[in-house]
C-alpha positions as CSV (number, residue, x, y, z in Angstrom):
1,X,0.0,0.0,0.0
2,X,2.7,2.1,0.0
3,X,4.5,4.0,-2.8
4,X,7.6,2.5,-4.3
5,X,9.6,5.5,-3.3
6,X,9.4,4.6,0.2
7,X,11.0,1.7,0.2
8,X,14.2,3.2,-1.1
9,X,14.5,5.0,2.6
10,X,15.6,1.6,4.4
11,X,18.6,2.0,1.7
12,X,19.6,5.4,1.6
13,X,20.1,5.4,5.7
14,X,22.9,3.0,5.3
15,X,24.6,-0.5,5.3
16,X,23.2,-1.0,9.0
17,X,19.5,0.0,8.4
18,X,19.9,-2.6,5.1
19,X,20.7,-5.5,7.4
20,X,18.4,-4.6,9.9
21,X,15.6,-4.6,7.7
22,X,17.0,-7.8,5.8
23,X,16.8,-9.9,9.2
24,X,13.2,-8.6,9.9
25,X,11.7,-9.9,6.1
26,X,13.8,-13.2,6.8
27,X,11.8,-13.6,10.5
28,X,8.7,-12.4,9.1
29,X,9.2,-15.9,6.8
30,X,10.5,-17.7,10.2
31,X,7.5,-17.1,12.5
32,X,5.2,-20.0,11.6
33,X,7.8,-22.4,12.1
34,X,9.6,-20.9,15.5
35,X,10.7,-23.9,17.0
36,X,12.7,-25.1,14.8
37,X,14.6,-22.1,15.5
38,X,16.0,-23.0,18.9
39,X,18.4,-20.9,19.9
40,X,18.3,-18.4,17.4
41,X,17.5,-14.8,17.7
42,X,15.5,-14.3,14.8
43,X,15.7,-10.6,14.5
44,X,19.1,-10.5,14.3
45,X,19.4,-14.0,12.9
46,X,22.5,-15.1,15.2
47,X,22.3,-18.5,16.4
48,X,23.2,-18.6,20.1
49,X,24.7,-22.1,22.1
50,X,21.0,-22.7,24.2
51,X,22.5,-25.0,26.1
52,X,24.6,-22.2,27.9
53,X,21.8,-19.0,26.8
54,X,18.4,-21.0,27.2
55,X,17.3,-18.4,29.7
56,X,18.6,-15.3,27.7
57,X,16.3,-16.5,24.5
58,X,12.5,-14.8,24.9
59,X,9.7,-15.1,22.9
60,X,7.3,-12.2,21.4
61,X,4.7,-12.5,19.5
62,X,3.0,-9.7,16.6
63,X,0.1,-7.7,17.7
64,X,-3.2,-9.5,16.5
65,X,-2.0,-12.6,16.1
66,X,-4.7,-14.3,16.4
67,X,-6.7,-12.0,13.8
68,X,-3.5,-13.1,11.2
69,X,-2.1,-16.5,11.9
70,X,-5.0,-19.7,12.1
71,X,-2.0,-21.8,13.6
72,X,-1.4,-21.3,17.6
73,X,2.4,-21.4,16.1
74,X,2.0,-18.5,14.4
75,X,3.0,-14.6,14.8
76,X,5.9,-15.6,17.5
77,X,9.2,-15.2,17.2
78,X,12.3,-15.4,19.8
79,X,15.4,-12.6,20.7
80,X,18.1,-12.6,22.9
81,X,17.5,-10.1,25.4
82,X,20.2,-8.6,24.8
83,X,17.9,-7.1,21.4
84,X,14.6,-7.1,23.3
85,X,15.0,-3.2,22.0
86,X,14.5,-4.5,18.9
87,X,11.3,-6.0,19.6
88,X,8.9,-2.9,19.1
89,X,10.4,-2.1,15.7
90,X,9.9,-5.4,14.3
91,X,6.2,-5.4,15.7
92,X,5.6,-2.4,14.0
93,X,7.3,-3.0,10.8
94,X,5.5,-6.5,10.3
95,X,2.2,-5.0,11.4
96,X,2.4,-2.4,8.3
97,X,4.5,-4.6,6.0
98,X,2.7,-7.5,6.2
99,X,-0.9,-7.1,7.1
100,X,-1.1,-3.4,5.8
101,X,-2.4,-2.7,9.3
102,X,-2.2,-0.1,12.1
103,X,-3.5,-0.4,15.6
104,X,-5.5,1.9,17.5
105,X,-5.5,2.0,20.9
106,X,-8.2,2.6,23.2
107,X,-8.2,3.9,27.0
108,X,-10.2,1.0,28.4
109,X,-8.8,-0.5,30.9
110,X,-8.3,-4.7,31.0
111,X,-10.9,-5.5,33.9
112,X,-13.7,-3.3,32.1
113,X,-16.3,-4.5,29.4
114,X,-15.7,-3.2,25.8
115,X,-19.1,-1.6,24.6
116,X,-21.3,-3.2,22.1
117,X,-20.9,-2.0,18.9
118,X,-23.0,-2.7,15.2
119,X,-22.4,-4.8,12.6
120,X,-24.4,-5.7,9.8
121,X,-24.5,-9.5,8.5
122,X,-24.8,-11.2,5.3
123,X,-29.0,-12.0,6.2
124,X,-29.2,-8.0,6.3
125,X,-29.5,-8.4,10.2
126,X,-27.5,-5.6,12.9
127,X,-26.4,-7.5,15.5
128,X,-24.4,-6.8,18.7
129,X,-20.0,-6.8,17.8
130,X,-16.5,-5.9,19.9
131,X,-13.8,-4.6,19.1
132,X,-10.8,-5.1,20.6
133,X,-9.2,-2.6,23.1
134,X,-6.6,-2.2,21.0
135,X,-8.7,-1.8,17.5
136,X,-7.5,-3.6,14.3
137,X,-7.6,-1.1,11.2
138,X,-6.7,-2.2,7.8
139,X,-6.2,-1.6,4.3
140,X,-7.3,-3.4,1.6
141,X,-7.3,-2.7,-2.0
142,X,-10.6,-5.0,-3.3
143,X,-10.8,-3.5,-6.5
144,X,-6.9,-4.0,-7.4
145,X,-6.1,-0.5,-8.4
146,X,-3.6,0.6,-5.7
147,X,-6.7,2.1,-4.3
148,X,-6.4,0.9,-0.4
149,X,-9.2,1.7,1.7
150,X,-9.8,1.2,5.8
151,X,-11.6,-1.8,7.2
152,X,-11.8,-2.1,11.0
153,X,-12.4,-5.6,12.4
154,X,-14.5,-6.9,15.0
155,X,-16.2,-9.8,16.7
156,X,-19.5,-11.1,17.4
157,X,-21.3,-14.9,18.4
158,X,-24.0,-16.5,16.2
159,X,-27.3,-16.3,18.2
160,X,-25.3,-16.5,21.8
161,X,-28.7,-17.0,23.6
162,X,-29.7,-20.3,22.0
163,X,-26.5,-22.0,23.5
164,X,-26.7,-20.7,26.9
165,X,-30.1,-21.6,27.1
166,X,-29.5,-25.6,26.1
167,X,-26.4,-25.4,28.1
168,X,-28.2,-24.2,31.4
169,X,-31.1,-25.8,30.7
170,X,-29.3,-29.6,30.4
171,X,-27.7,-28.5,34.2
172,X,-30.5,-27.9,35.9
173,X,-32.2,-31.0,34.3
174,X,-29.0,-33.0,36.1
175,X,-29.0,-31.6,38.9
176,X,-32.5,-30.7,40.0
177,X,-35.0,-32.6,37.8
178,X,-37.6,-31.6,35.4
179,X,-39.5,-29.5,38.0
180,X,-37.4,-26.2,37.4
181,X,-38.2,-24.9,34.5
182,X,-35.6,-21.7,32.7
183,X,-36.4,-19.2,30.5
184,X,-33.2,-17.4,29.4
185,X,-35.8,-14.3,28.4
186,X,-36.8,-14.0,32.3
187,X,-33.1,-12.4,32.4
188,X,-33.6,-8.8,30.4
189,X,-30.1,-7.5,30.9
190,X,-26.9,-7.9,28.8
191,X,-26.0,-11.9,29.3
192,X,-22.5,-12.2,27.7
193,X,-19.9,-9.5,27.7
194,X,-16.0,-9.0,26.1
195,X,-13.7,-8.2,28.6
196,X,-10.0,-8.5,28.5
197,X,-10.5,-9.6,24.5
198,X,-12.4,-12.8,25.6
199,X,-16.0,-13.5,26.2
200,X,-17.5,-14.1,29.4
201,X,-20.7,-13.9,31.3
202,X,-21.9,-11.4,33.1
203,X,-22.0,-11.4,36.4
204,X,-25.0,-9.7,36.6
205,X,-26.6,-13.3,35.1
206,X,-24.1,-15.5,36.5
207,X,-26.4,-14.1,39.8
208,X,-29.3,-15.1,38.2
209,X,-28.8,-18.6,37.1
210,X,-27.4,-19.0,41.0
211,X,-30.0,-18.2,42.2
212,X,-32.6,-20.7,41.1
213,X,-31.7,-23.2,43.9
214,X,-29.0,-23.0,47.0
215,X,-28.2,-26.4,47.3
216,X,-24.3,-27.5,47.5
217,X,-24.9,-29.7,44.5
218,X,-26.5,-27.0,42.3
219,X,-23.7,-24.8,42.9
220,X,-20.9,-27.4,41.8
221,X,-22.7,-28.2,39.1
222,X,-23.6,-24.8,37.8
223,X,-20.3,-23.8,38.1
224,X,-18.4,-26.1,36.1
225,X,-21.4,-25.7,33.6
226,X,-20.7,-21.8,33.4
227,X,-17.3,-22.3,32.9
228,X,-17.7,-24.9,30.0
229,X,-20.3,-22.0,28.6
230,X,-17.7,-19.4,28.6
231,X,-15.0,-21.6,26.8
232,X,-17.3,-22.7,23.9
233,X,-18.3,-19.0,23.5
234,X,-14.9,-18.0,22.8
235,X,-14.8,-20.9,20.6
236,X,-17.6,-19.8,18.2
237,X,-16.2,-15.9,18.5
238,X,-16.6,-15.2,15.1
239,X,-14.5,-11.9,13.5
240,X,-15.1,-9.9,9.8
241,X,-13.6,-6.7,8.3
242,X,-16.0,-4.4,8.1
243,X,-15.2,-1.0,5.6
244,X,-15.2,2.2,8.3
245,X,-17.5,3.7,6.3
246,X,-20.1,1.0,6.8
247,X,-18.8,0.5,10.6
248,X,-19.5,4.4,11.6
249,X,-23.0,4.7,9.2
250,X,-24.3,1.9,11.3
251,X,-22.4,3.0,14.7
252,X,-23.3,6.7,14.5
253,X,-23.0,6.8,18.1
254,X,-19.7,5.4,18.7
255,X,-17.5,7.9,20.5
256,X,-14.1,5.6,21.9
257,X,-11.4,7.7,22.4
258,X,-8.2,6.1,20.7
259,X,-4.7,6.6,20.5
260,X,-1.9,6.7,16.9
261,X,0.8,6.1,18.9
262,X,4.4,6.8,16.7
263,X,7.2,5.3,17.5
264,X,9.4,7.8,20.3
265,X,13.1,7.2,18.4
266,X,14.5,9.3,21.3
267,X,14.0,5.9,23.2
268,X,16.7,4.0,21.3
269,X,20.6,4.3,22.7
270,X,21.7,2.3,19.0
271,X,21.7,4.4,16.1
272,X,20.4,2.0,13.5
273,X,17.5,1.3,15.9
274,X,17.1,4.9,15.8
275,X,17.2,5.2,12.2
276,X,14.7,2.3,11.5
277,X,12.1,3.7,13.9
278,X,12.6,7.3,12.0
279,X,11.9,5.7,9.0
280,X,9.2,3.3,9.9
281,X,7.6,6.8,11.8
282,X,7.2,8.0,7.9
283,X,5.4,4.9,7.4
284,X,3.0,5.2,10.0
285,X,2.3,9.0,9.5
286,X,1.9,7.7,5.9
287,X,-1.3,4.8,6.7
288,X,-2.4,7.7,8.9
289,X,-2.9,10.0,5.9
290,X,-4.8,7.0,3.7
291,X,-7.1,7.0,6.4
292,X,-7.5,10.6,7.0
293,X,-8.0,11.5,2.7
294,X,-10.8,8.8,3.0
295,X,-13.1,9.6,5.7
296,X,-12.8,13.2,4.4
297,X,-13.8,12.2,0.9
298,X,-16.8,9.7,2.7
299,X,-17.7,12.4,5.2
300,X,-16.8,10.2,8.2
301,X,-14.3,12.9,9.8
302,X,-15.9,11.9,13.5
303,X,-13.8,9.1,13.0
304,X,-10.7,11.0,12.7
305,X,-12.0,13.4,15.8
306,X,-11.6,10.6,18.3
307,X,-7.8,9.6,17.8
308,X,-4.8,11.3,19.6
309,X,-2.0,11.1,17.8
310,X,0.9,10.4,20.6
């Protein structure tokens, strides 16, 4: 998505910036197959005796790896600590060179649920979505012109309430006969929530379903039954990239404040460090203008409004 001209920076700042950039496309083709990389510090690509520096070899993984890579392999890659500096740059880099991608970060904190936002299926039916706390934009050229345009992605379930329903139904079958009956629609508050970037229940109904008998038994029971909900939930999480044009005329009400944060070069004591993040900065500003010239021409600046730059 970027113009050719920019990828002649990485060579005019030098022999050092070359390398540097060299060893990141080489672990960018690593990171699906990291353990057969004992050893190694793949941003550097140095090979290290494990046996003596097993304890000095960490492991990072890209942001939204789980939105890129379908393999739990995926998206990791290991670095001496001695280049844990490195770490930030490479994330960066392999977010934009990559997945044509920047991320947006929101001010909500871990232990708080993200709110509900629209999105529109395939059937023509809005349903409750999530983002992410930190929020996945990216570009995509679907017409093939060079024309790249924002999508921002989010998550949702495919009709939540029918499985919690069974699921609770089938415990208190088990554990207290066919006399209780369970309406999931007796509960009229929100019954699933994303918190922390998983789905979970709310405690709110949690209460509720507890409540229906006191017994020891019931409790146990309930409780492994809740858990087991909670795991299959985030099992049938479904995702989609929506165009922001379509996400804010459906969501004309969303307000998050998020952060663009650039890359502080002042950080970084090694000059080719320095350099890279200098030039990957460009880059960034660069994915920030796309998306700036196209909610102007689509009349979405509100979008724009809500990001800091930092």
């Amino acid at each position: 998505m970027f113009p050719s001209n920019y990828f002649t920076k990485f060579k005019e700042a030098g022999e050092d910036v070359i390398t540097m950039h060299d060893n990141f496309i080489q672990c960018s083709t690593e990171m699906m197959f990291t353990r057969r990389y004992v050893g190694k510090d793949m941003l550097t690509q140095v090979i290290y005796d494990y046996s003596n520096e097993q304890e000095s070899i960490m492991a990072f993984s890209v942001l939204f790896t789980s939105m890129i890579f379908k393999s739990h392999d995926g998206g990791y890659f290991s670095v001496h600590k001695d280049n844990k500096y490195l770490v930030p740059l490479f994330q960066r880099w392999y977010l934009m060179m990559d997945t044509n991608a920047l991320a947006l970060h929101t001010n909500i904190s871990e232990d708080v649920s993200m709110p509900t936002v629209n999105v529109l299926r395939s059937s023509g039916k809005i349903q409750d979505a999530w983002v992410s706390q930190t929020i996945c934009i990216k570009f995509f050229d679907k017409n093939r012109k060079s024309e790249f345009t924002p999508y921002i992605y989010v998550q949702f379930l495919d009709s939540p309430n029918n499985i919690i329903e069974t699921l609770c139904r089938r415990c208190i079958k088990k554990s207290l006969g066919d006399d209780v009956s369970f309406n999931i629609n007796d509960y009229q508050h929100e019954i699933v929530e994303m918190v922390n970037n998983k789905i979970q229940l709310t405690k709110g109904f949690i209460g509720f379903i507890r409540s229906i008998h006191s017994s020891e038994d019931f409790q146990m029971d309930i409780t492994d039954e809740l858990k087991m909900i909670e795991t299959i939930l985030c099992d049938r999480l479904m995702s989609k990239y929506i165009s922001l044009a379509e996400f804010i005329r459906i969501n004309p009400e969303f307000n998050l404040k998020m952060e663009f944060r650039r890359i502080n070069s002042e950080q970084f004591v090694d000059e080719t460090a320095r350099k890279m993040s200098v030039i990957l900065n460009e880059f960034l500003d660069y994915q920030m203008d796309v998306m700036k010239k196209y909610t102007t021409e689509t009349e979405m600046d509100k979008f724009i409004d809500l990001i800091t730059v930092v």
